[in-house]
Structure formats: C-alpha cells, structure tokens
Backbone as numpy.savetxt, mean C-alpha at the origin, in Angstrom:
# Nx Ny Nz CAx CAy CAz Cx Cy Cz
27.75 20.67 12.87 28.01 19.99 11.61 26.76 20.03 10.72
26.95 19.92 9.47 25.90 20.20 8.56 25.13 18.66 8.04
23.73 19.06 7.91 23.32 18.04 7.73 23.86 16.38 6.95
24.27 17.12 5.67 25.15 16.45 4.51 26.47 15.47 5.22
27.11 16.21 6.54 28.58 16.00 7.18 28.78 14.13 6.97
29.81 13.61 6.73 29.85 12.39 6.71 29.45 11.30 8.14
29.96 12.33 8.78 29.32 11.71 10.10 27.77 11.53 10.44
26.97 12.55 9.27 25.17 12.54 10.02 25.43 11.20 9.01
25.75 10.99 7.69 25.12 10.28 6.40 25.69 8.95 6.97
26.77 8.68 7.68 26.93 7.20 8.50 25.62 7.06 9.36
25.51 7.81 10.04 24.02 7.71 11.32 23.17 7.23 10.91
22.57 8.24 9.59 21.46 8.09 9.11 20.81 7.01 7.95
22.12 6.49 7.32 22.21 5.34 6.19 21.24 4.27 6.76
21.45 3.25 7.82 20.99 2.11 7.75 18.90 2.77 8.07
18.84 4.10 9.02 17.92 4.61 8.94 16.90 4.86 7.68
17.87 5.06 6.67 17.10 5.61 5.02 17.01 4.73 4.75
17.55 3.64 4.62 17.44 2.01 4.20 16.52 1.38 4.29
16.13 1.34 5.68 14.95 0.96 6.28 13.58 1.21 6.57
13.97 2.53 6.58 12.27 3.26 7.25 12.42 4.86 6.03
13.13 4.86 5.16 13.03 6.28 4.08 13.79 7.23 4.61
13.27 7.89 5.54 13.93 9.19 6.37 13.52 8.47 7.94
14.50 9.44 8.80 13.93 9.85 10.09 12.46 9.82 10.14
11.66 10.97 9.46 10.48 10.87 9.42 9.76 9.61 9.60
9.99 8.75 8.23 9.11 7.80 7.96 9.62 6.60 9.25
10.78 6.83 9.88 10.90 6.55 11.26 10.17 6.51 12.12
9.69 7.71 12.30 9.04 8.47 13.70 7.59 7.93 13.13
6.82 8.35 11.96 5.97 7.85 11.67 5.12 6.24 11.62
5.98 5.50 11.59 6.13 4.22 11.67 5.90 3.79 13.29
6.53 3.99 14.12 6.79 4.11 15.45 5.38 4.73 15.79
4.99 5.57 15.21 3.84 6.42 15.90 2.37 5.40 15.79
2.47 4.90 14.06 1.45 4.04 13.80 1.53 2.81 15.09
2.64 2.28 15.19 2.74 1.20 15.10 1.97 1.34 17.05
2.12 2.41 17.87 1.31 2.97 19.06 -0.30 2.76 19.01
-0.37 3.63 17.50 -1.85 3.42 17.36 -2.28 1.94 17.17
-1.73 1.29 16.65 -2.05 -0.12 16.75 -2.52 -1.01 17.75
-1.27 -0.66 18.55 -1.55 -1.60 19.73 -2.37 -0.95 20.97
-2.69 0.57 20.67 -3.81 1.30 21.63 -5.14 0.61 21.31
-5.28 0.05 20.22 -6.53 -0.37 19.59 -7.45 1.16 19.04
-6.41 2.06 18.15 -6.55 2.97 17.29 -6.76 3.17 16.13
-6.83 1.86 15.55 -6.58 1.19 14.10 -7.90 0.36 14.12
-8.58 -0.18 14.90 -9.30 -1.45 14.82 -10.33 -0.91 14.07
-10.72 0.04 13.60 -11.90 -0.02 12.61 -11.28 -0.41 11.25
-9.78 -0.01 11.11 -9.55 -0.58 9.62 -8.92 -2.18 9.03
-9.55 -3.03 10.67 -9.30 -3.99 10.27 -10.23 -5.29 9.65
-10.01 -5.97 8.60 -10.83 -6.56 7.78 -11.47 -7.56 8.36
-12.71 -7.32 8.74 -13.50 -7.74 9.71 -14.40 -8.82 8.45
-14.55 -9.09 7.43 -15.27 -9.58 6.47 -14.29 -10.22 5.72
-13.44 -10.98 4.75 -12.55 -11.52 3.63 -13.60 -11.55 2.48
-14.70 -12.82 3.38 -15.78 -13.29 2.26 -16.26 -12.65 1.19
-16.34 -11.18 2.03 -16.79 -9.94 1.12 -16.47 -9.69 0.06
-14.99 -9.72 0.28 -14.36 -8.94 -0.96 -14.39 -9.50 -2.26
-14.72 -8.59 -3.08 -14.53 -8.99 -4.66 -13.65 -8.38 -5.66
-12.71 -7.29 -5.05 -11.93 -6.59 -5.83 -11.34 -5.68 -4.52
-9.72 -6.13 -4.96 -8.64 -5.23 -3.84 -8.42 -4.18 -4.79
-8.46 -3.04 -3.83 -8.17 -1.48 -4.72 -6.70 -1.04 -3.74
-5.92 -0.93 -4.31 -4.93 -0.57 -3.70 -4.96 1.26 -3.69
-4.39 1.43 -2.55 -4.61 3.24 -2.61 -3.53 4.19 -1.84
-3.14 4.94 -2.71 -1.70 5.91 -1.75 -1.73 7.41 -2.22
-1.29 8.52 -2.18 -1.18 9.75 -2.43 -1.34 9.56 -3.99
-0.20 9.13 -4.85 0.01 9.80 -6.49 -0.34 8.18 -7.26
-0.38 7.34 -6.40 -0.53 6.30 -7.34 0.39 5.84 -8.30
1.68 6.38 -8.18 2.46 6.45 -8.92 3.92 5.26 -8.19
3.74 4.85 -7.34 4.96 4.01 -6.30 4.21 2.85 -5.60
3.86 2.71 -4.49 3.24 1.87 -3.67 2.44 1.45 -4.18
0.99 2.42 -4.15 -0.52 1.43 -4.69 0.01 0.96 -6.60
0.83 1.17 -7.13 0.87 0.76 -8.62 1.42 -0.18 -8.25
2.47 -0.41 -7.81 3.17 -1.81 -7.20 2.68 -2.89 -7.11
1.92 -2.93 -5.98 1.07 -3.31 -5.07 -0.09 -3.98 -6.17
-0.82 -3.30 -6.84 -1.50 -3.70 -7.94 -1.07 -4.30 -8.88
0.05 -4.22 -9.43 0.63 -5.08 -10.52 0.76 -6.58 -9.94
1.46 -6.66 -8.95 1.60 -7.68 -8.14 -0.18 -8.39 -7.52
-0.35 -7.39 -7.11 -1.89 -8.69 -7.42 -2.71 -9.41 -8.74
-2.75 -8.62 -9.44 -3.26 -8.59 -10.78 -2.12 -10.23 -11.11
-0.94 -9.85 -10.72 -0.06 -11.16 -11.61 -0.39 -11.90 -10.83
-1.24 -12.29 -9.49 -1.39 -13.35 -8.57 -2.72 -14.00 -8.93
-3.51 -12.95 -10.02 -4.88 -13.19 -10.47 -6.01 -12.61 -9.69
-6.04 -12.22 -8.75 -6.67 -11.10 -8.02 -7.35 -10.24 -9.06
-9.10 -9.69 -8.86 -9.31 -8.62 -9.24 -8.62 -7.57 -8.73
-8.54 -6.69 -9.31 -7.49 -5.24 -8.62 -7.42 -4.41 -9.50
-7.07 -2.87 -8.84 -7.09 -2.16 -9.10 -6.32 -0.82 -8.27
-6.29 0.12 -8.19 -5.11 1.26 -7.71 -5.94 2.77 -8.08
-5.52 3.54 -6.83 -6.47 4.73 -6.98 -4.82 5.81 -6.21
-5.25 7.27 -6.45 -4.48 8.11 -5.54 -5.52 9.00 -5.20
-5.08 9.25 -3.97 -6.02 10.54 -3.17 -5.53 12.17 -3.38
-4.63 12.20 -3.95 -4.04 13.37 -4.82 -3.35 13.46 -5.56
-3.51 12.84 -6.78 -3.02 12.60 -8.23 -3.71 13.37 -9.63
-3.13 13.19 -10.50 -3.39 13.39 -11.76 -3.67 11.75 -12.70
-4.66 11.85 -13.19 -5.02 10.99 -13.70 -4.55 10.71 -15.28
-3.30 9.68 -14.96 -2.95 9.45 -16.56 -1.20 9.81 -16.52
-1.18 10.11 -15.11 0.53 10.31 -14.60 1.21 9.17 -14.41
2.71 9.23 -15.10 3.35 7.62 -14.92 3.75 7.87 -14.14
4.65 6.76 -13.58 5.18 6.30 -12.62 6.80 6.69 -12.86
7.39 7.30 -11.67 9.11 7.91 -11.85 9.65 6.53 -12.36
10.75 7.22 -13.08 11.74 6.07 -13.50 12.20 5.00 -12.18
12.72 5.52 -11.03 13.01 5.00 -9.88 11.83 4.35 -9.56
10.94 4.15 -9.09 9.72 3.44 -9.17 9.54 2.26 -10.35
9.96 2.61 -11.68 9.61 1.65 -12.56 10.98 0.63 -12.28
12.01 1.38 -12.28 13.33 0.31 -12.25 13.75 -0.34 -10.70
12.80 0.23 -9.72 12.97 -1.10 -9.02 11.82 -1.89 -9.07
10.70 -1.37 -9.32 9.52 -2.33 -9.37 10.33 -3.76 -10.41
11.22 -3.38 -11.24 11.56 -4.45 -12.53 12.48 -5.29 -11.66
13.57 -4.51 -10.95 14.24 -5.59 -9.82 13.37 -7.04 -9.11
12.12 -6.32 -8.73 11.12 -6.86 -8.02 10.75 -8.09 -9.05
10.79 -7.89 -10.27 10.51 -8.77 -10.89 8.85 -8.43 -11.83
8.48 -7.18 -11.66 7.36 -6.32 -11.62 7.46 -5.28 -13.06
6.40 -5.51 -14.11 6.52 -4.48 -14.84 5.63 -3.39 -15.01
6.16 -1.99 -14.39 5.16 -1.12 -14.29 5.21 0.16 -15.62
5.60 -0.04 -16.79 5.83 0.59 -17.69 4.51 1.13 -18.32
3.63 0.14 -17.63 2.51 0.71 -18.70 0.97 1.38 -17.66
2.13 1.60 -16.27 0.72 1.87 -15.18 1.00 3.38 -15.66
-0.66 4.08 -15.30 -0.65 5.21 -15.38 -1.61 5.45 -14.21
-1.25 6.57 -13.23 -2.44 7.28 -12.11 -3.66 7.46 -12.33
-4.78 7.05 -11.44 -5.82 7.14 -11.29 -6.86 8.04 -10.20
-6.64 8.83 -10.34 -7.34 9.59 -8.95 -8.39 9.24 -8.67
-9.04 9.50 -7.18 -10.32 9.16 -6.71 -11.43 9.17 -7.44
-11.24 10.83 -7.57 -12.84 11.38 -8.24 -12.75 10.84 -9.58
-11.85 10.20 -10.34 -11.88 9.73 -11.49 -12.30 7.68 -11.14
-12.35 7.59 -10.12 -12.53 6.21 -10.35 -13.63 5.59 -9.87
-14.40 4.45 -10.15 -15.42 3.75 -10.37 -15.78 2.91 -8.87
-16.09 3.48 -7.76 -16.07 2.42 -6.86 -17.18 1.30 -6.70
-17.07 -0.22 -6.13 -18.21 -0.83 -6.50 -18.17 -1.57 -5.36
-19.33 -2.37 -5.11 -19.90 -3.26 -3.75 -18.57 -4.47 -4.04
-18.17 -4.61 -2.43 -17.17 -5.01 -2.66 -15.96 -4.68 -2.23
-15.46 -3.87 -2.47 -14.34 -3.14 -3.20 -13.40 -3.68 -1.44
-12.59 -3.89 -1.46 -11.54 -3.70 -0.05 -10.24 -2.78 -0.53
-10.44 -1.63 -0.24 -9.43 -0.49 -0.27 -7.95 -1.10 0.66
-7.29 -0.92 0.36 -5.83 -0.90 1.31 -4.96 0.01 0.97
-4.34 0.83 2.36 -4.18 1.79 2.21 -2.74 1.94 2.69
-1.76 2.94 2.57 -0.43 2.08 2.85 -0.34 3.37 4.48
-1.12 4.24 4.90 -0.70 5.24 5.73 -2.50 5.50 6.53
-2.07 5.19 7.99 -3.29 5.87 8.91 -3.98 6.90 8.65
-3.71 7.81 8.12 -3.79 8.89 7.69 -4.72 8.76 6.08
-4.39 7.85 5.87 -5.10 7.81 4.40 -6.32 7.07 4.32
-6.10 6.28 5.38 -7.59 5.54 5.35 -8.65 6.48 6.19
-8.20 7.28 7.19 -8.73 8.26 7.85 -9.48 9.41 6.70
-8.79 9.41 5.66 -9.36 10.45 4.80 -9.98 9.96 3.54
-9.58 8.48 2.97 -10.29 7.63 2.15 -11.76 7.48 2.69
-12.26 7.00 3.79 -13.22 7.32 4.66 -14.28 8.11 4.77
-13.88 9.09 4.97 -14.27 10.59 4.88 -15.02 10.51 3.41
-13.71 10.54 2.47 -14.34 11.28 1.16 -15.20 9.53 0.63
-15.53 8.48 0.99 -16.25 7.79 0.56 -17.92 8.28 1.14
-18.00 8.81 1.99 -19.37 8.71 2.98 -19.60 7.96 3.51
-18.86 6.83 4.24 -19.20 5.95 5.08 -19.97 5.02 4.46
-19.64 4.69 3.33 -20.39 3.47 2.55 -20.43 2.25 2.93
-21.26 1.46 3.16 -21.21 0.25 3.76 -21.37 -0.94 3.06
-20.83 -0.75 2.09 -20.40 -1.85 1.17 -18.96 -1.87 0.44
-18.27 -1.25 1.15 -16.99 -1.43 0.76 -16.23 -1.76 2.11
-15.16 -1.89 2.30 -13.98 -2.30 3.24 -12.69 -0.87 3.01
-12.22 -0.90 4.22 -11.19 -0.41 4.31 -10.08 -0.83 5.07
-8.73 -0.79 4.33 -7.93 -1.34 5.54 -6.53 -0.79 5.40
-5.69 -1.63 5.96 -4.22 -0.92 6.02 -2.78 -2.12 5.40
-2.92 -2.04 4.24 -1.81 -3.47 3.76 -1.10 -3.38 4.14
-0.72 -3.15 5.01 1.04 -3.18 5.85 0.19 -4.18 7.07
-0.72 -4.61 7.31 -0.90 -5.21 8.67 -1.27 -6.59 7.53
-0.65 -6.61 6.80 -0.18 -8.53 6.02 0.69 -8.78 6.17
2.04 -7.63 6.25 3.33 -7.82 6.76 3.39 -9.05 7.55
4.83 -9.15 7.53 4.99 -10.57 8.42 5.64 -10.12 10.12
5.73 -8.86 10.36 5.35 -7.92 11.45 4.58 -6.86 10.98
3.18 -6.84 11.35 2.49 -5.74 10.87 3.12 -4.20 11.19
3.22 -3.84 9.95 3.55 -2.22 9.39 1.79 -1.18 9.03
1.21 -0.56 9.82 0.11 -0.01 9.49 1.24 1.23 8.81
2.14 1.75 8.72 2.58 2.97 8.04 3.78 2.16 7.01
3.83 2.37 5.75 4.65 2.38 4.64 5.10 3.80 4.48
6.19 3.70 4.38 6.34 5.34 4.04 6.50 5.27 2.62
6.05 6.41 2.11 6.66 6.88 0.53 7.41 6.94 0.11
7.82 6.07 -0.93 9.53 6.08 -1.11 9.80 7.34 -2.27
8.58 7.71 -2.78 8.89 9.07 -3.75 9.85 10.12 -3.56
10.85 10.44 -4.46 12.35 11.00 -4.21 13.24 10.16 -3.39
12.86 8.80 -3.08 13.82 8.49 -2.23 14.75 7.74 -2.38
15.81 7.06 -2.22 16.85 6.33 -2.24 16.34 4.88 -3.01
17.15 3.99 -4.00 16.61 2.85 -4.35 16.99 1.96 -3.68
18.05 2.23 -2.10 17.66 0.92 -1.37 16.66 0.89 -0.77
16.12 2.56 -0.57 14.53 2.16 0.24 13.49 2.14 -0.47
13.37 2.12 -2.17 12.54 2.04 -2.87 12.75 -0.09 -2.78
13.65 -0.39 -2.71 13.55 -1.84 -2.93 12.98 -2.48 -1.34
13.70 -1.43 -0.81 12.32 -2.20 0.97 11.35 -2.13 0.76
10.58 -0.77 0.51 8.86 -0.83 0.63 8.70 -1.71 -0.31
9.11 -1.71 -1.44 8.28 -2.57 -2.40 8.52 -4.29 -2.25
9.78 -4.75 -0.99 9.83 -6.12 -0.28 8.75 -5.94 0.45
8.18 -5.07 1.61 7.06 -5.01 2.61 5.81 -5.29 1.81
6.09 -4.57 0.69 4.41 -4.80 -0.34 4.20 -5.71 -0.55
5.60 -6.61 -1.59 5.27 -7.69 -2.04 4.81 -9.16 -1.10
5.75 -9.17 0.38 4.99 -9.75 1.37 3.15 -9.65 1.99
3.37 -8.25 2.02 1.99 -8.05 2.57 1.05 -8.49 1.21
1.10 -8.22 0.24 0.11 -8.65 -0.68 0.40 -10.31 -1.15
1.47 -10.72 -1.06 1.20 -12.11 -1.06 0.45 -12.91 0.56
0.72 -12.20 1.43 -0.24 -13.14 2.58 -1.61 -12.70 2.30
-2.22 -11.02 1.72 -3.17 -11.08 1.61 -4.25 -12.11 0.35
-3.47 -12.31 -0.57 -3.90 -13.10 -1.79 -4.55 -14.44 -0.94
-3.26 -14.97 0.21 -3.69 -16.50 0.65 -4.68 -16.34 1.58
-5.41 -15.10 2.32 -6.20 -15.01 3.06 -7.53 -14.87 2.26
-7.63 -14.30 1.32 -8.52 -13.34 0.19 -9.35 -15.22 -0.32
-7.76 -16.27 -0.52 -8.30 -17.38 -0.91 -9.10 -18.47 -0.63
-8.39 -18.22 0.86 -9.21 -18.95 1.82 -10.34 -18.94 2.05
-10.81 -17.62 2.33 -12.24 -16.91 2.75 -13.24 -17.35 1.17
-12.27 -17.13 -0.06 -13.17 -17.43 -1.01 -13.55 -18.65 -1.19
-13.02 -20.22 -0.67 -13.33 -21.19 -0.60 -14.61 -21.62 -0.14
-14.00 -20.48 0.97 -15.06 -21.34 2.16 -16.53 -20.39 1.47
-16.37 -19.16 1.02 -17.45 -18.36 0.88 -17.71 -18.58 -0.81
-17.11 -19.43 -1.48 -17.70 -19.62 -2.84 -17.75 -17.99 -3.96
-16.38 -17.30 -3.37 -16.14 -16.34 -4.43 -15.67 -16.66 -5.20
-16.12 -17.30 -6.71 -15.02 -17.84 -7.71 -13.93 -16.76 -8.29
-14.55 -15.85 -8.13 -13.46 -14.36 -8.89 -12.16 -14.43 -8.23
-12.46 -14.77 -6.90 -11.44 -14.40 -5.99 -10.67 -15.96 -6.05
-10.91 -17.05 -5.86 -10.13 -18.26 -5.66 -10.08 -18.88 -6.73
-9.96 -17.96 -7.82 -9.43 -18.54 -8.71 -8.08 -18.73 -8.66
C-alpha cells in the first residue's frame, strides 16, 4: 500500500499530531535516551543568576525560536531569537504566523536573524529547541564562557530536549510545538525570576 493509503494516514494521524512526523518521533525518543544517559548534562543551566537576556535559537528562525521570543518579550523578559541557517530579514510562513495568533501571539512583524548577523553579549542564555543545535551553537560560539547554553524543551512540564520543526507541517502540529513552547517558556520566565530575586537582576525580575 502506498504511503498516502487511508489506512497509513489513520496510523500515522495521532503520530503527526503529536510528535510532526515519524521522524520527529524517533528523534524525540532518541533525545529523550540522551537525557537520561546523562548526555545532555552540559546543556543544563547550571547558573539562572547569570542570565541577563534569553536568546532563543532554531534552524530559520522563522517558527519555534520567533515564537518562543515573542512570548517572552510579552512576559517582559529581555530576549531575543537567532537561526543557525537563515537569511536575515526572512518572515515567518503564513502557517507559523496564523497559529502563533491562535496562541494568542503576534508574529507579523518578526523577521530572521542569523548567527553571523547577531550581537552576542555576557550573559546571554541561548535555548535551543534540538541536541543537535546546541551541539553546533557551541562549536560556532568558541566555547565562550560567558554565555549559557541550553535546551527549552527541558521547562516542559515532561522535559522534551527535542522539539521538532513544525516547518511544512500540519497546523495541528504547528499548534503542539508552539503549546510545548509556550509551557516551557512560561516555567522558564518563573525560574529566570526567582534566581533574579534572590541574585538582584532587576532586568530580569522585573
């Protein structure tokens, strides 16, 4: 039977719903190994106090990290959004903007920011929505030791170290990731606040 057959698209429905594709299935599942191997533990936020500005970060910058950023920014958070292979000044797909608006989120006026185009500063806590990206965010920083790196899916209310990309994908699974985001970045805001209390970041607890 062919992929399309009504019988795979019953199988596979509550699958695309949930996790994008099969893929972002298997991927998910795979992170979620590295996790509990203690495979992940360098990208976990070992500092809060630190931070003075969340940079959200994903491939195009155009879905997840814009999201993700709008939604902090409206929580009052410094913030900001980068892609690790984008065009700088690229909007965001219609599907992206019209569920971000479901969300309650207006992304009409985000435009992509690529790496080499952006400003990094002491501070900074990167979050990254894929193992893989902080693995290579990393890399192309030089091991700077004044920034943070981490994985916003482990704010989830079951930590998710893999978000999959909902780019081309279905808008019931464009409205999941961007439920996983909006959770994970609201527990991170109340952690971000805490730490700033106690550590006297006014930027941050405001």
């Amino acid at each position: 039977m062919q992929a399309d057959h009504p019988v795979f698209a019953k199988i596979f429905a509550p699958i695309n719903r949930r996790w994008g594709t099969w893929r972002g299935l298997v991927r998910t599942v795979l992170a979620q190994l590295q996790l509990a191997t203690g495979g992940l533990d360098d990208f976990k936020l070992r500092r809060p106090e630190g931070v003075r500005r969340v940079v959200f970060v994903c491939r195009g910058n155009i879905c997840r990290s814009s999201f993700a950023h709008q939604l902090a920014t409206s929580y009052g958070l410094p913030a900001a959004s980068l892609g690790l292979k984008t065009k700088t000044g690229v909007r965001s797909p219609a599907a992206a903007v019209e569920a971000a608006a479901r969300a309650g989120v207006d992304m009409d006026l985000h435009r992509a920011t690529d790496l080499k185009d952006f400003e990094v500063k002491p501070g900074d806590l990167f979050l990254v929505m894929e193992p893989g990206q902080a693995i290579e965010l990393r890399e192309r920083l030089g091991g700077r030791q004044d920034v943070s790196i981490s994985l916003l899916g482990l704010w989830c209310p079951v930590s998710m170290p893999h978000l999959h990309d909902p780019f081309s994908l279905s808008g019931d699974y464009f409205d999941t990731v961007f439920m996983r985001i909006d959770q994970a970045v609201c527990a991170l805001v109340r952690e971000l606040r805490r730490s700033a209390q106690v550590g006297r970041n006014e930027a941050l607890a405001a």
